[in-house]
C-alpha positions in Angstrom: 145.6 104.8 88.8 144.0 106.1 85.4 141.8 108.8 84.2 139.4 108.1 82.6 138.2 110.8 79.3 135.0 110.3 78.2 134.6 108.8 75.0 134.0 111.4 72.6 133.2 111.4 68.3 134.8 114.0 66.2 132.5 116.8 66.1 132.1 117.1 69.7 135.9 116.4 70.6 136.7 120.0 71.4 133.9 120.6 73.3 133.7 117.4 75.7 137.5 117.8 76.1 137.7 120.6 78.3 135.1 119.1 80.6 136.0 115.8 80.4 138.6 115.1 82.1 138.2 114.2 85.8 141.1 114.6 88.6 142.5 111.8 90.2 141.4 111.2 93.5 142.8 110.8 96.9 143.9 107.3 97.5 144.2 106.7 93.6 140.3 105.4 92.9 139.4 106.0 89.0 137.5 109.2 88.5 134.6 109.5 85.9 132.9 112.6 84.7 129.7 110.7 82.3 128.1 113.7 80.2 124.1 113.1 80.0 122.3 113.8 76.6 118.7 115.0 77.2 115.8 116.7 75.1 114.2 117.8 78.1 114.9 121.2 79.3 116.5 121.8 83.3 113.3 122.1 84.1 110.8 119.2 83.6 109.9 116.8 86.2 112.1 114.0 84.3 115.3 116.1 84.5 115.2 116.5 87.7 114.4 113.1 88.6 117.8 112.6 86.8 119.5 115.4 88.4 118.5 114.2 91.5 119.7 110.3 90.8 123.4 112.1 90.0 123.5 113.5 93.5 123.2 109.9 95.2 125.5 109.1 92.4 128.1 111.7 93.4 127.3 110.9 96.9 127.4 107.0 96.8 130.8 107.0 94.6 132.4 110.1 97.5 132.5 112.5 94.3 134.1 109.6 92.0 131.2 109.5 89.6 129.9 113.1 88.6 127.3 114.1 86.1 127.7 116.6 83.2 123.8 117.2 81.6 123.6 118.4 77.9 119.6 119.6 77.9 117.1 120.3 75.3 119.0 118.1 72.6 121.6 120.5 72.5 124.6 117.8 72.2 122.5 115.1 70.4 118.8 115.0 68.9 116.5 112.8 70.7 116.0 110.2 67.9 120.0 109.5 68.1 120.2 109.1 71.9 120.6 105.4 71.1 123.5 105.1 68.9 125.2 108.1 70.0 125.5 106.0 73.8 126.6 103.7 71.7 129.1 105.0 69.7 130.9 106.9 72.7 129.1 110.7 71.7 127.6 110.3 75.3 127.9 108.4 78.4 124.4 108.9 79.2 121.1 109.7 77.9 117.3 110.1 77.8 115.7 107.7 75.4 112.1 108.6 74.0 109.5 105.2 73.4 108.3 108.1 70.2 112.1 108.3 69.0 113.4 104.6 69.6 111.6 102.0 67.1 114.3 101.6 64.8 116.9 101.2 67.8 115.4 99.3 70.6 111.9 97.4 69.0 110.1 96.1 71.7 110.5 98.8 73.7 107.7 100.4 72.0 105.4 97.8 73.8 105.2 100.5 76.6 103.4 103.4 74.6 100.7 100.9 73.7 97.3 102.7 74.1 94.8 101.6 76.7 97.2 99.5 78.8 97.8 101.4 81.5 96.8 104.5 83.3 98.4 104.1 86.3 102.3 105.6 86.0 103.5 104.4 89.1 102.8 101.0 87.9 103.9 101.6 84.3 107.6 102.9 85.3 107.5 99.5 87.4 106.5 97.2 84.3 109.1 98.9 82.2 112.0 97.9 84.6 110.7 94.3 85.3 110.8 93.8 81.1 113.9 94.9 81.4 114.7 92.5 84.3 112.4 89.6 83.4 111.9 89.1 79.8 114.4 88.1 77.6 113.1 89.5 74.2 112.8 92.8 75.3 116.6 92.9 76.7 118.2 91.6 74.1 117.2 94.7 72.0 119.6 96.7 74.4 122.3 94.4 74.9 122.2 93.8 71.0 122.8 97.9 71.2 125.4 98.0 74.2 123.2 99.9 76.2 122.1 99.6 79.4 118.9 100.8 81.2 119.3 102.3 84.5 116.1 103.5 85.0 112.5 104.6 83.6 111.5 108.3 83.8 108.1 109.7 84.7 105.8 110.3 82.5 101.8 110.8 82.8 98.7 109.9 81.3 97.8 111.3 77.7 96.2 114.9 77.7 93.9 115.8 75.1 93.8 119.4 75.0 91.7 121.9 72.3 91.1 124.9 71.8 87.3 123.9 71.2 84.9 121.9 73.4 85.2 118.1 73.4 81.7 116.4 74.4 81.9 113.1 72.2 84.1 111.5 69.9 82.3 113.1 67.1 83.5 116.6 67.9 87.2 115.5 67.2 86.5 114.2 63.7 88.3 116.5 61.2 90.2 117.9 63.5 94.0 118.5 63.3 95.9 117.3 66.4 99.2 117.3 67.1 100.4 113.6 68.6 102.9 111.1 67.9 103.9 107.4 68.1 101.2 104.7 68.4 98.5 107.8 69.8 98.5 109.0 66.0 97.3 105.8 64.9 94.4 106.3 68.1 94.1 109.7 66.5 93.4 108.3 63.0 90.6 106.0 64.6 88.7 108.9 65.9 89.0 110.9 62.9 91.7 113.1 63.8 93.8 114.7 61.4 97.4 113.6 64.0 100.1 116.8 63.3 103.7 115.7 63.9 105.4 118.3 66.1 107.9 119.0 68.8 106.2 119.9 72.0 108.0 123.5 71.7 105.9 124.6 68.7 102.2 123.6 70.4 102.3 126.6 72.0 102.4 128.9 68.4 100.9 126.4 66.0 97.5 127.0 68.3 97.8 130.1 68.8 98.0 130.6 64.6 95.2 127.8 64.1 97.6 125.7 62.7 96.3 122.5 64.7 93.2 122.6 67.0 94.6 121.2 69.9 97.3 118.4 71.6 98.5 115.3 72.4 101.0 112.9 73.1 102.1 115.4 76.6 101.2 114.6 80.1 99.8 117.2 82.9 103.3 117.3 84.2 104.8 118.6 80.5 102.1 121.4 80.6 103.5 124.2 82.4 107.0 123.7 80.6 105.3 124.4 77.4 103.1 127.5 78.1 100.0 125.0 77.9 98.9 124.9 81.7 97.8 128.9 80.9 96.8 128.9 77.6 94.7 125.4 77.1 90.7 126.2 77.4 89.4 122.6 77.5 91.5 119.9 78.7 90.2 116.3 78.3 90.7 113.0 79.3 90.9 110.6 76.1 91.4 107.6 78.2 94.5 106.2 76.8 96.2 106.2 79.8 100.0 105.6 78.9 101.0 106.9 76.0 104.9 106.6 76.1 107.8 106.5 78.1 111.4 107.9 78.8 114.5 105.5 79.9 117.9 106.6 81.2 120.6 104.3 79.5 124.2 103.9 79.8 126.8 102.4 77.6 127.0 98.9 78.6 131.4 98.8 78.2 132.0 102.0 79.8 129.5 100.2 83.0 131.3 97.0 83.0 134.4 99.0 82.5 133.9 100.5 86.1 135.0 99.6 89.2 132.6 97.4 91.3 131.8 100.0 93.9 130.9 102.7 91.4 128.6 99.9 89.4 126.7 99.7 92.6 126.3 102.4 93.4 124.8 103.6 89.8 122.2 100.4 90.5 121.6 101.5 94.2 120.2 105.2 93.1 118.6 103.7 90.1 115.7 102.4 92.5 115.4 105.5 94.3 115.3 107.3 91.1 111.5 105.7 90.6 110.5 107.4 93.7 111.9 110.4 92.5 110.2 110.5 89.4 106.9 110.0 91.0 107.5 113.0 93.1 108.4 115.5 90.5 105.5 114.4 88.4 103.1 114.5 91.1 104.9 118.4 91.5 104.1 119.7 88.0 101.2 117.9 87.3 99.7 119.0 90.0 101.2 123.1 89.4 99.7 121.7 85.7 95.9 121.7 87.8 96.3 124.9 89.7 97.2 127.0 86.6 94.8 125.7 84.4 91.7 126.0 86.7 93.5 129.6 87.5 92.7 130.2 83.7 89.2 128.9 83.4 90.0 125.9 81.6 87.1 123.1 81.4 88.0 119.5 82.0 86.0 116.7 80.9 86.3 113.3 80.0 85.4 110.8 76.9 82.4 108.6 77.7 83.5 105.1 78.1 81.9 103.8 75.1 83.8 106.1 73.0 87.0 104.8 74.3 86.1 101.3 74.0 85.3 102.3 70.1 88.4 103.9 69.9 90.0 101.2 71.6 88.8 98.8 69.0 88.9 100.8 66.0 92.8 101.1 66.6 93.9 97.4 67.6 97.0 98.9 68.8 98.0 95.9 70.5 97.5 93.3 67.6 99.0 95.2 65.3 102.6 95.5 67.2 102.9 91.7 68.1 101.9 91.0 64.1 104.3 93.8 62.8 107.0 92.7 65.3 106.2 89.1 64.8 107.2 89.1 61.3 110.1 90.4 62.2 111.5 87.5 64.1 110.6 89.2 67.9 108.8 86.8 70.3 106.4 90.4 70.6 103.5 88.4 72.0 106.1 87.4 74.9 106.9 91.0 75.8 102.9 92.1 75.5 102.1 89.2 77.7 104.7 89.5 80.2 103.8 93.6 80.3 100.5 93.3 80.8 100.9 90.7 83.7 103.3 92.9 85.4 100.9 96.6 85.1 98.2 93.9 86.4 100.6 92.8 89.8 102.4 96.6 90.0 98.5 98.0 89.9 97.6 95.8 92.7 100.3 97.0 95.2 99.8 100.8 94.2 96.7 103.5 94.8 98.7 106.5 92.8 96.5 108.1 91.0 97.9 110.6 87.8 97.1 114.4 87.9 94.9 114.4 85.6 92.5 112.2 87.7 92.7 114.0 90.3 91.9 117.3 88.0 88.6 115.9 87.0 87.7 114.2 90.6 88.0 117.8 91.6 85.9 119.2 88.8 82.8 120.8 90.4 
């Protein structure tokens, strides 16, 4: 009989301490309290797909596995999710696509532009890499991580505080976006703003940048945006990132059978769970928006495909990658087969469609 402490570095020692210890329970099984590292707030439709996954946790392991949530980067910034699992600051954690190309490479494949606009699908391509392709794993088993599960996330938004007819009336513009979208940005003559999604909200409201990026339908109303966006447009990226929940791989192995299981077993009802909560606040995302007047509209499909090729977002991972030793046109190969299989088998359709199908 043992309990287990969690893991913790020196500068959060006190504060895990009190928390972290977990009563033994009846009939001697090892008890494990794993603290979660998020940047997303209680809130958002990806927290609660995790909040939801530690219930069937809890449930699954009869209150042997519980789990303590750290939100809005308040125990570690986003960009050290990956080495802070590692290194025993957390048990758990939200990894960012935006914040994770120095830790886990080919993971980035997934925020490729123009791949994908189906999220349903996208989640399920993610967790086949995972499963399927050897290049892309051995970035998180080089990193002693392990992924559980992918989080929700929409199709890009392209929101302004100006009306968006063509391509040409983004030229000059400042926009805030990150990862691979800037470089989709630069192509249409964009001025891309790096930002957290907390400072939108101000930085538009004081002219500092002329509109938004790199957020889904879902992440509106959890920014201010779903009441305060006039034009909202569809740039046709489609996916435009993702979010992953990983564990460290010891403390998993270190387990006992049942509780590994059982950590697997929710992990697939987890996707289901995430499609629900973003279908939730996209679709609160619609409601509000049309409540304040906001116009939808979408990019003609000419100026996507010059976008599209103006960027040549996909050629230029596998040659940057390439270079580096990754078998990158592997991973881009085997993702795009899998959206092409998960798109056949699925009819989900993002918020934002279904905002502009309803468009009068």
């Amino acid at each position: 009989m043992r309990i287990r402490a969690t893991r913790v570095a020196v500068a959060t020692a006190a504060l895990l301490a009190a928390t972290s210890l977990a009563a033994c329970g009846e009939g001697g099984s090892d008890e494990y309290v794993l603290h979660y590292s998020t940047y997303s707030n209680p809130t958002s439709d990806q927290s609660k797909t995790v909040q939801r996954w530690a219930e069937d946790v809890e449930e699954l392991t009869d209150g042997g596995v519980t789990v303590k949530f750290h939100y809005s980067e308040s125990l570690v910034d986003a960009d050290e999710s990956v080495q802070a699992t590692l290194d025993g600051r957390v048990d758990l954690a939200q990894v960012g696509s935006l914040y994770a190309a120095s830790d886990l490479s080919m993971y980035t494949a997934v925020e490729l532009p123009f791949e994908s606009s189906n999220p349903e699908a996208h989640m399920a391509a993610i967790q086949r890499l995972y499963e399927e392709n050897d290049t892309f794993r051995e970035d998180f088993e080089r990193q002693g991580v392990r992924l559980l599960f992918p989080l929700p996330i929409g199709n890009a938004v392209l929101g302004t505080t100006r009306p968006v007819e063509s391509v040409d009336d983004l030229r000059g513009r400042s926009i805030r976006a990150g990862g691979l979208l800037s470089e989709v940005m630069v192509a249409a003559g964009v001025n891309p703003v790096a930002m957290t999604a907390t400072d939108v909200y101000e930085s538009m409201e004081r002219g500092v940048v002329g509109g938004y990026t790199s957020l889904g339908m879902s992440n509106l109303p959890t920014f201010g945006l779903s009441r305060s966006t006039p034009y909202i447009v569809d740039p046709g990226i489609g996916a435009y990132g993702s979010s992953i929940v990983v564990v460290n791989e010891d403390l998993f192995q270190e387990m006992p059978e049942q509780y590994r299981e059982a950590l697997l077993d929710a992990s697939v009802q987890a996707r289901a769970y995430g499609i629900e909560e973003l279908d939730e606040l996209g679709l609160l995302a619609c409601d509000q928006l049309r409540e304040a007047g906001a116009t939808f509209s979408a990019l003609a499909d000419e100026d996507v495909a010059e976008i599209r090729d103006e960027t040549g977002a996909a050629e230029a991972w596998v040659e940057r990658y390439e270079e580096r030793d990754y078998d990158a046109q592997s991973v881009l190969d085997d993702y795009r087969d899998f959206l092409a299989e998960e798109n056949e088998s699925s009819s989900y359709a993002d918020a934002l469609d279904i905002c502009l199908q309803e468009v009068p």
